[in-house]
C-alpha positions in Angstrom: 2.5 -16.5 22.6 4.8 -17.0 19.7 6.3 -20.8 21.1 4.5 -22.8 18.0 6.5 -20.7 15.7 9.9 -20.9 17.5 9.1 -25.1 18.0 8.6 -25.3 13.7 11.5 -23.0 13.5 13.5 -25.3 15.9 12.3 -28.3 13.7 13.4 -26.7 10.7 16.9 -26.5 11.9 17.0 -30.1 12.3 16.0 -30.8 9.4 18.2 -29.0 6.5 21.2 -31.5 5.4 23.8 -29.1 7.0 27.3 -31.3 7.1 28.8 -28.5 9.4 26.1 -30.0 12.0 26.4 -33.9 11.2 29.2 -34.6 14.6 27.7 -37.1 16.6 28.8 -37.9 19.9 27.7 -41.7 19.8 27.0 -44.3 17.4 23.6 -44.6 18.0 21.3 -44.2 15.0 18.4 -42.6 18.3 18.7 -39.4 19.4 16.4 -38.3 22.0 15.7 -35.2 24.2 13.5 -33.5 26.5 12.6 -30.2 28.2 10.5 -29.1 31.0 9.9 -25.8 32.6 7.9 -22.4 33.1 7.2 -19.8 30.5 6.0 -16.0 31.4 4.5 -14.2 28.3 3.3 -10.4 28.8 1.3 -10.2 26.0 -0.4 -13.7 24.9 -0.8 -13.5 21.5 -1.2 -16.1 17.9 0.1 -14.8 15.0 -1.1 -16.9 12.3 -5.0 -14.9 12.8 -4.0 -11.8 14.2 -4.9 -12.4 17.6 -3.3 -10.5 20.6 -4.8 -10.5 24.2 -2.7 -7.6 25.9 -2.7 -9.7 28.5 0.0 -11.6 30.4 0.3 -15.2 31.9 2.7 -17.9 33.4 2.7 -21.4 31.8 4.3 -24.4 32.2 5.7 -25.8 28.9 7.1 -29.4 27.7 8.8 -30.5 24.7 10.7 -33.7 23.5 12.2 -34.7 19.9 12.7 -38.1 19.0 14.8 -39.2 15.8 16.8 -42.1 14.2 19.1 -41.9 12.0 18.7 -45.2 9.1 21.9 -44.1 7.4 24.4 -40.9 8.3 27.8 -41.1 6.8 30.8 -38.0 5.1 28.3 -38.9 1.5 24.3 -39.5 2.6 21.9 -39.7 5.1 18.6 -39.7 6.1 16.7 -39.4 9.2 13.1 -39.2 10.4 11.6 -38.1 13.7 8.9 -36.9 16.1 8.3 -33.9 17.8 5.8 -32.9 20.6 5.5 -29.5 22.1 2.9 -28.8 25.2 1.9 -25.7 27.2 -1.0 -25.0 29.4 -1.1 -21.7 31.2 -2.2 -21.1 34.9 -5.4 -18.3 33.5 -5.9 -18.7 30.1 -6.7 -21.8 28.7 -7.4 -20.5 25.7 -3.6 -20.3 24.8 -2.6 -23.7 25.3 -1.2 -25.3 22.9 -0.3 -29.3 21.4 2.1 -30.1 18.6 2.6 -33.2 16.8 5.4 -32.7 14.7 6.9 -35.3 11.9 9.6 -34.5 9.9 12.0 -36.8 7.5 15.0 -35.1 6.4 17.7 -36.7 3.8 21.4 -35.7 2.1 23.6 -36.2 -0.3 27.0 -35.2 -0.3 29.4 -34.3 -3.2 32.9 -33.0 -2.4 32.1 -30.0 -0.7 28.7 -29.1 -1.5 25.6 -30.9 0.3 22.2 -31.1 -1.8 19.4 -32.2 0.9 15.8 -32.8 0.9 13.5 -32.5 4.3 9.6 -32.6 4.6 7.8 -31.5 7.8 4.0 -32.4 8.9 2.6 -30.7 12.0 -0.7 -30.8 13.8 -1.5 -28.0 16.1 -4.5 -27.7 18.9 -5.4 -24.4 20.1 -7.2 -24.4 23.8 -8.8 -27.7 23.2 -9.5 -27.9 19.7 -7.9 -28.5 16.4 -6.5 -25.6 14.8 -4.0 -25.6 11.9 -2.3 -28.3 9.7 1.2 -27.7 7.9 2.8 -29.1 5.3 6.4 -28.0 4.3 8.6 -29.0 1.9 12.2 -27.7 1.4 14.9 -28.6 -0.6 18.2 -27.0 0.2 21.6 -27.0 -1.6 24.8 -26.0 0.9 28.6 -25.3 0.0 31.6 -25.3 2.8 34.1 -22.8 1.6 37.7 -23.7 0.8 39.2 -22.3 3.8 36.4 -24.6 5.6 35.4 -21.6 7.8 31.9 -20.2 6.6 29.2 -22.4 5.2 26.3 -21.4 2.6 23.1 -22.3 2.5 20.3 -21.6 0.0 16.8 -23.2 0.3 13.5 -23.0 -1.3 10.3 -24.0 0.8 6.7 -24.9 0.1 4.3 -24.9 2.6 0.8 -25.7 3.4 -1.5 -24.1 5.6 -5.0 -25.5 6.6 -7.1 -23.8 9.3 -9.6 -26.5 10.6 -11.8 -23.8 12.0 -15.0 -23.0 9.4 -14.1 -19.2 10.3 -10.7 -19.6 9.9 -10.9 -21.3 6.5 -10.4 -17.5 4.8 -6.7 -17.7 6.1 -5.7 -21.6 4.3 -2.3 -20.7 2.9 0.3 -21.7 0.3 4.0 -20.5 0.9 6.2 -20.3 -0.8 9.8 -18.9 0.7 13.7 -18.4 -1.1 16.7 -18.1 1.9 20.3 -17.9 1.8 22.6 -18.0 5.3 25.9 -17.7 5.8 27.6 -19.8 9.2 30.4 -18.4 9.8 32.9 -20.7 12.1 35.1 -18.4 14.1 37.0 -21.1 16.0 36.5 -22.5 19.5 32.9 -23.6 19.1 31.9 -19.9 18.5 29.7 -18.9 15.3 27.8 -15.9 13.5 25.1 -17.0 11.3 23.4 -14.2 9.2 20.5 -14.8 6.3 17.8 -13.6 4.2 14.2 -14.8 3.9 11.8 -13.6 0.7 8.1 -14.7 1.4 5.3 -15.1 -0.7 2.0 -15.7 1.6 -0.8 -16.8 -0.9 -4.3 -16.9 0.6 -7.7 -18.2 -0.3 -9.1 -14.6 1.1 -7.1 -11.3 -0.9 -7.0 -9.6 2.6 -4.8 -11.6 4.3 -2.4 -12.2 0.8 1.7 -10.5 1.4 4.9 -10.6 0.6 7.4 -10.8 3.6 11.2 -9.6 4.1 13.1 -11.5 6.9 16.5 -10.5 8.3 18.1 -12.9 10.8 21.6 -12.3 12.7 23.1 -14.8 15.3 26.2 -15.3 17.1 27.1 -18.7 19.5 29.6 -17.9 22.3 30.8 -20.7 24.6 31.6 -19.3 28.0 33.2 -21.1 30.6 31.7 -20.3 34.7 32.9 -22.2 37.3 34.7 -25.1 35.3 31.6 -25.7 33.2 31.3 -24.4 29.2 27.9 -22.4 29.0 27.0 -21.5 25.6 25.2 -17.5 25.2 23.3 -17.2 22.1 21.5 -13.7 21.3 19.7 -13.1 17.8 18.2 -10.1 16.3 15.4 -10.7 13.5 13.4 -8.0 11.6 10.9 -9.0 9.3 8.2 -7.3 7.5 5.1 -7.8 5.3 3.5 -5.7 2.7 0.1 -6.3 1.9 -1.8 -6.4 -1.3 -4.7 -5.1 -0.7 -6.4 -3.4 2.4 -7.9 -5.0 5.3 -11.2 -6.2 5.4 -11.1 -4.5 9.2 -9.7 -1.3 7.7 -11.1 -1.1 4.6 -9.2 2.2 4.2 -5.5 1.6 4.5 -3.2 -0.8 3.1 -1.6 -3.1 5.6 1.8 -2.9 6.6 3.9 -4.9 9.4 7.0 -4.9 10.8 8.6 -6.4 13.6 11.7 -6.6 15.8 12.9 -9.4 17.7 15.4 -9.3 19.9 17.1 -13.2 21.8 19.5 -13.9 24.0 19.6 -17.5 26.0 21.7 -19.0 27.8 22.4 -22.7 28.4 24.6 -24.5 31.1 24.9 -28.6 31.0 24.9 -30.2 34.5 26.5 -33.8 33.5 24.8 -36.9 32.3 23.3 -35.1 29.4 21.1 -33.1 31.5 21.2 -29.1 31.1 19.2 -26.1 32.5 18.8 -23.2 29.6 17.5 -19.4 30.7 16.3 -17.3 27.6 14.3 -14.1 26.9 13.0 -13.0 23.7 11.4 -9.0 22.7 9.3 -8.6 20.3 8.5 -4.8 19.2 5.5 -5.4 16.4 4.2 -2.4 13.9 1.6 -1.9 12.4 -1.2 -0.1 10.8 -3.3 -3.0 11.6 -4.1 -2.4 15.3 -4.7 -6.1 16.9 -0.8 -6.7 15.9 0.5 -3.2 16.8 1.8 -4.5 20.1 5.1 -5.5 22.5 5.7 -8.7 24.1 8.3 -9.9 26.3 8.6 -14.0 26.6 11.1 -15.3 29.6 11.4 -19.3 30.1 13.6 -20.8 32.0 13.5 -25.2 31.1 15.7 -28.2 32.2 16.4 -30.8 29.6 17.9 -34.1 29.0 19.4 -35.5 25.7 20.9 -38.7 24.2 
């Protein structure tokens, strides 16, 4: 069960001053939307502790994002907004999951290069309980190419992890993370997006301290069935994490991870701002640490509504 990752990765997108993604299709400073639907994971597991059932079960999920927009124009903006993310699962209760998200994100435009500022708070519950507090912090700077047709961004992020667990506590976390990505527009709504994530995963117990590679590669198609444009998005991510010293579980070998994640969705608008989305994420994980030596397959299918 990897959703609370891809809900603060979905929340990070929001939030990073990109001018390539400012187009609004109203004047209103609100934007709001919402999704509904069923999840099937075969292999429930939580990453941030290591934890994987090797066992499967059906949930059904909800999320809605909420944000205004006090000033958004070609030279600044900035925008705050809420996010909440639900799932409770048909066996294990364990597993389910609340987030409270809050984010406030600003920008500052000169000529063609955007320097923006975002920071991100979010409260996570665990099967009932309070689990982990984050704080991030990430500035970004981003350039739009002369021939306007590919789109850089570089960003540095800060975050704070806080386990609210006493036997968690050995995991509280400081992160610090450099990325660049490249959008590349190719025309007709279509893009490629490929970037490069250096980790450095600081934390109060030596076992659980690494540093972490991430390779991300994206592409956006717009498809048009039966008079409607669908949009196809499929991703491929590797990332891996070197350890410094060895486990206290395996007190004789050095840690090493590495894991592939294979995406594809695919999202098809119904009218009034309502849409139904289909996706299915693969993730082959590696490692000489045996709890997260594992695969996992993750379909959801949702309906959502945005203004």
């Amino acid at each position: 069960m990897n959703m609370y990752i891809k809900f603060l990765m979905m929340t990070s997108v929001m939030c990073g001053g990109v001018s390539v993604a400012q187009a609004q299709t109203n004047d209103s400073p609100f934007s709001f939307s919402a999704n509904a639907g069923y999840e099937f994971d075969s292999n429930l597991t939580v990453d941030s502790i290591d934890s994987t059932s090797n066992v499967g079960d059906q949930a059904l999920i909800f999320d809605a994002s909420l944000n205004y927009d006090f000033v958004n124009n070609d030279k600044v903006s900035f925008s705050a907004g809420y996010d909440y993310y639900q799932s409770i699962h048909n066996d294990l209760d364990e597993f389910d999951m609340i987030i409270h998200g809050f984010n406030a994100d600003s920008r500052y435009s000169i000529d063609r290069i955007d320097l923006g500022l975002a920071y991100l708070f979010n409260t996570i519950g665990l099967g009932g309980d309070s689990f982990l507090d984050m704080h991030t912090v990430r500035p970004s700077v981003g350039y739009l190419t002369g021939a306007n047709n590919v789109y850089l961004l570089g960003a540095y992020e800060y975050q704070k992890q806080t386990f609210k667990l006493a036997s968690l506590m050995s995991r509280n976390a400081s992160r610090n993370s450099g990325s660049i990505k490249a959008i590349i527009l190719l025309g007709e709504g279509r893009t490629f997006t490929a970037g490069y994530t250096y980790s450095l995963h600081d934390t109060a117990d030596d076992a659980y301290r690494y540093n972490g590679h991430t390779v991300d590669f994206s592409v956006k198609l717009p498809l048009d069935i039966i008079d409607r444009e669908t949009i196809v998005r499929m991703g491929y991510r590797l990332q891996s994490r070197g350890y410094d010293v060895a486990s206290l579980t395996i007190d004789t070998v050095i840690r090493s991870d590495k894991r592939h994640t294979l995406s594809v969705s695919w999202e098809v608008p119904f009218g009034n701002g309502f849409n139904g989305k289909l996706s299915n994420e693969y993730i082959a994980s590696n490692s000489t640490f045996e709890p997260v030596d594992y695969n996992e397959n993750i379909t959801t299918i949702n309906v959502g509504w945005e203004f």
